[in-house]
N, C-alpha and C positions, 0 to 999 in steps of 0.2 A: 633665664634657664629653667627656673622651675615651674613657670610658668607651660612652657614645652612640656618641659618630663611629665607631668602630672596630669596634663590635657589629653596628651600621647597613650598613656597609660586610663584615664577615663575614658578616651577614643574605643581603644584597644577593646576595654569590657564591654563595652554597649555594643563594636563592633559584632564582638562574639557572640553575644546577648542575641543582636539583630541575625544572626546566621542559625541561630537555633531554633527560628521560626521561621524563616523562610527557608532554610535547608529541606524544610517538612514538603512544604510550597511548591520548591522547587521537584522535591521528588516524585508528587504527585502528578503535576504538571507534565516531567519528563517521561514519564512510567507510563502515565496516562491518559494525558491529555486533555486532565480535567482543569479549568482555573478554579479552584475554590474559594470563594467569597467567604466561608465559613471556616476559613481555617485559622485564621486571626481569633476567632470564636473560642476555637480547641484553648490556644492561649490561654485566654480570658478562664475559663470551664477550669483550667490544672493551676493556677493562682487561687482562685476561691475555694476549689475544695482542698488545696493544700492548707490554708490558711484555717477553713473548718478543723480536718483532722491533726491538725498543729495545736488547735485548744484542745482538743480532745484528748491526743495523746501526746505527742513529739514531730517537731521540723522533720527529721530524717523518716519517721516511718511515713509522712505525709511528703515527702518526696519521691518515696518507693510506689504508695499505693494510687495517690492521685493521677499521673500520666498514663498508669494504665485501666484508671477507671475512664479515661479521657478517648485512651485508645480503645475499648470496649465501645462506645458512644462513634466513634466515629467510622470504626466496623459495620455496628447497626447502621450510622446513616448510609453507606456508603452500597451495604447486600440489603436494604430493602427500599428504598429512597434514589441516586445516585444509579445504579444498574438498570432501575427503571427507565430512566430518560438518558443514558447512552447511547442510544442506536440514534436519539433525535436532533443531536448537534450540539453545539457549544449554548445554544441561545438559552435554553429547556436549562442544562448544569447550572449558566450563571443565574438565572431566575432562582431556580431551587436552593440553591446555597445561598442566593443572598436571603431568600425568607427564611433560612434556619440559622442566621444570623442575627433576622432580627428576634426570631424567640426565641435564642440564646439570651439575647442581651433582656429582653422581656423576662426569661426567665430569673436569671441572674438580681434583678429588679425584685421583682417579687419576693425570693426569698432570701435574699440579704441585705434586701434594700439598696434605694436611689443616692447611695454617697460610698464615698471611700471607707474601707474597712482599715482596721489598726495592723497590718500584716508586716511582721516585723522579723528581721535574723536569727538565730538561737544565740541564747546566750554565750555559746562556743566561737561565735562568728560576730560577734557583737564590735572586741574592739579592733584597733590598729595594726595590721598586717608590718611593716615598718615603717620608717621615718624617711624622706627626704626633702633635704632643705630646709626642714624643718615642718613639714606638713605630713602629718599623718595619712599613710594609705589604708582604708576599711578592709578588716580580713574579707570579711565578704562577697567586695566584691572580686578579689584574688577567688575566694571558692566558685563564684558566676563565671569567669573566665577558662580555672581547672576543669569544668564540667563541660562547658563548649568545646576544649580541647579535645576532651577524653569522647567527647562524642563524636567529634568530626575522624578523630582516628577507628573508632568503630563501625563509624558510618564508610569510613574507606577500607578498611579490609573486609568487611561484609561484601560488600560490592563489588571489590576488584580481587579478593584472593580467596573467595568461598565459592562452593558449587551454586549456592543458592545466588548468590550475586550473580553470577553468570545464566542460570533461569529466569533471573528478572530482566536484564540489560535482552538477553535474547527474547524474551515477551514482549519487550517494544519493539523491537525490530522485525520481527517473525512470529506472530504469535501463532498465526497458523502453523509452521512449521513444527512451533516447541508443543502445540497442542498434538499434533501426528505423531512427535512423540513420546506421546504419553501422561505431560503436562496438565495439570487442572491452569489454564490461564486466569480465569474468575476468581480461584483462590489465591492464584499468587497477586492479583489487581487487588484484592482483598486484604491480601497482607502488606503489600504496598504501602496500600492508605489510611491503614492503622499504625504503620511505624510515623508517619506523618504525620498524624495525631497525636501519637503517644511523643514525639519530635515537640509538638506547640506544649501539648501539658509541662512536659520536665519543662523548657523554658517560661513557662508561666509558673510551675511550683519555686523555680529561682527569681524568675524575673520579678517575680509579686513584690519579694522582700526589698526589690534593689529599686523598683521605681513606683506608683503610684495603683495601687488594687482599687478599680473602682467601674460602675457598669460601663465606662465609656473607655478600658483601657482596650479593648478590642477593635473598636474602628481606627484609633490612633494607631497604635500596632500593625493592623490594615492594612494602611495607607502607604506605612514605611516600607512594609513585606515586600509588597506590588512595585516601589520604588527597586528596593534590594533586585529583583529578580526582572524586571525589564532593564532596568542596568546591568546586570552581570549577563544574564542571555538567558532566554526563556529555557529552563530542562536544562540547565549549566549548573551542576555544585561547587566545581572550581571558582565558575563566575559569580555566584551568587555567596562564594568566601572573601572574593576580593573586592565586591562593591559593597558586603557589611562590612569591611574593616574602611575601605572608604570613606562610605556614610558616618560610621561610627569618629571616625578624627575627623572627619569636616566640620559635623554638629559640635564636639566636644570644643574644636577652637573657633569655631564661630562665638561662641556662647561668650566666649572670654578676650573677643576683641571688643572694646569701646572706640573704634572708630568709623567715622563713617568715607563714604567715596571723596568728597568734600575735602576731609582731612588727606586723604592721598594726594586731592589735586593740588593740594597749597603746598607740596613738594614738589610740584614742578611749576609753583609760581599762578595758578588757576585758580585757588582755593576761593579770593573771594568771589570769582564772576561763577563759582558752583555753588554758591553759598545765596545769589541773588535768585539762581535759576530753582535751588530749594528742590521741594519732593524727594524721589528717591536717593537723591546724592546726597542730601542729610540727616540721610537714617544712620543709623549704626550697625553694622555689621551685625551685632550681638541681635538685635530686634529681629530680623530677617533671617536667624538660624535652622527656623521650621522650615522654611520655606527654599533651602537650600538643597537640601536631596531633591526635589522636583527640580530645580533650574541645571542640577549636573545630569539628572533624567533626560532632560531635553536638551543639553550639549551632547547626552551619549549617542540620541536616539537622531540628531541631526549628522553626525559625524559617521556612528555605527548604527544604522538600524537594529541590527540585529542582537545587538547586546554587545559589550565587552567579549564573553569567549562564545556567544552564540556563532550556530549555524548559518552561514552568509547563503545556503543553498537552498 
């Protein structure tokens, strides 16, 4: 039993964790139709300079000013960079973002150098949130979780019960129209894909503290993003909430089974003739946990093309 609870509950955070970066992802995608390879970047970009102005000053004011230093950056790429090569197709966006990925990660290199940094919780978030079963849960990562909350609820009333929400949902769908009347569409595409940024930084100013600050956390983050959001449905927020809680308890109890296929089949009387055949039937579950969001990837994408709540049209 505790073994559940507490999986469930590390699921649950990373879940949310993993939605406060591809929510970004996903918005840009949906709004605009951009894939950006560089948005995993943004991440990375609001972790290190949160971690900088945390020495300098305090965690909380380097939570405030990081994501929108993040989002500032990603404004510039997006009105002189990104606008450029719109009119030329998807091929020109993915070339471009991913080379400002890699001088993200180059730069990132450069000035804080090729290893993980010491980025750690404030002392206010340091200890034990409560106790079950006698295992202590990290205040922390309850405050990682409270802020995915508190964002996913903002990110839903902005969108579905604001004027401006209804400006943007209408600039994907009509943009000529919203522009006749009256509309800057550029600036609201604009503003789009700074909330998306400003989206990766806060999850990188939380996420720094709760998983590993180092120049390679962006391609990993990356990769999971891209999982999150071709599973849930490309331009899906809904879907891309329920394939990070997904992902998030798959990895978490992958992690903490020590069995492998092997040990299943000798419950139905198998085990040794899967034990002679070897390779994959004697791994352990746990071994194979990376590798799990891409294998529910390709059950989704064989069963639903289109994502979990995507567009089947």
């Amino acid at each position: 039993m505790e073994f559940i609870v507490i999986s469930a509950l590390n699921g649950l955070v990373y879940g949310l964790l993993l939605f406060m970066v591809s929510a970004g992802l996903t918005l840009i995608f949906g709004m605009m139709g951009i894939v950006n390879f560089a948005h995993a970047s943004f991440y990375m970009l609001g972790a290190y300079l949160s971690f900088t102005i945390a020495r300098i000053s305090n965690f909380w004011l380097a939570l405030l000013i990081a994501p929108l230093i993040v989002m500032a950056a990603g404004m510039f790429i997006e009105r002189f960079m990104l606008r450029r090569v719109h009119g030329f197709g998807h091929s020109q966006q993915l070339l471009l973002t991913f080379g400002i990925a890699f001088v993200f990660e180059e730069l990132v290199k450069l000035f804080w150098g090729n290893f993980p940094v010491a980025y750690r919780p404030p002392p206010l978030l340091s200890g034990p949130a409560f106790s079950l079963f006698g295992t202590n849960f990290p205040s922390y990562r309850v405050f990682v979780a409270a802020v995915a909350i508190v964002l996913l609820g903002l990110l839903y009333l902005l969108l579905q019960k604001t004027r401006i929400g209804i400006i943007v949902r209408a600039s994907v769908q009509r943009p000529g129209m919203v522009s006749a009347l009256g509309h800057n569409v550029p600036l609201v595409f604009l503003g789009v894909f700074g909330v998306g940024a400003w989206m990766a930084g806060l999850a990188g100013a939380v996420g720094g503290a709760l998983l590993t600050t180092s120049p390679t956390m962006s391609g990993e983050m990356s990769v999971i993003a891209f999982v999150v959001v071709v599973v849930g449905g490309l331009g899906s927020l809904l879907g891309a909430f329920i394939a990070s809680l997904l992902i998030g308890l798959l990895t978490s109890f992958s992690v903490g089974f020590q069995v492998s296929l092997a040990d299943v089949a000798q419950l139905f009387g198998y085990g040794e003739q899967a034990r002679q055949i070897g390779g994959l039937l004697t791994l352990e579950i746990s071994s194979m946990s990376a590798s799990l969001p891409a294998l529910l990837m390709l059950v989704v994408l064989l069963t639903r093309p289109a994502g979990l709540m995507g567009d089947r049209n």
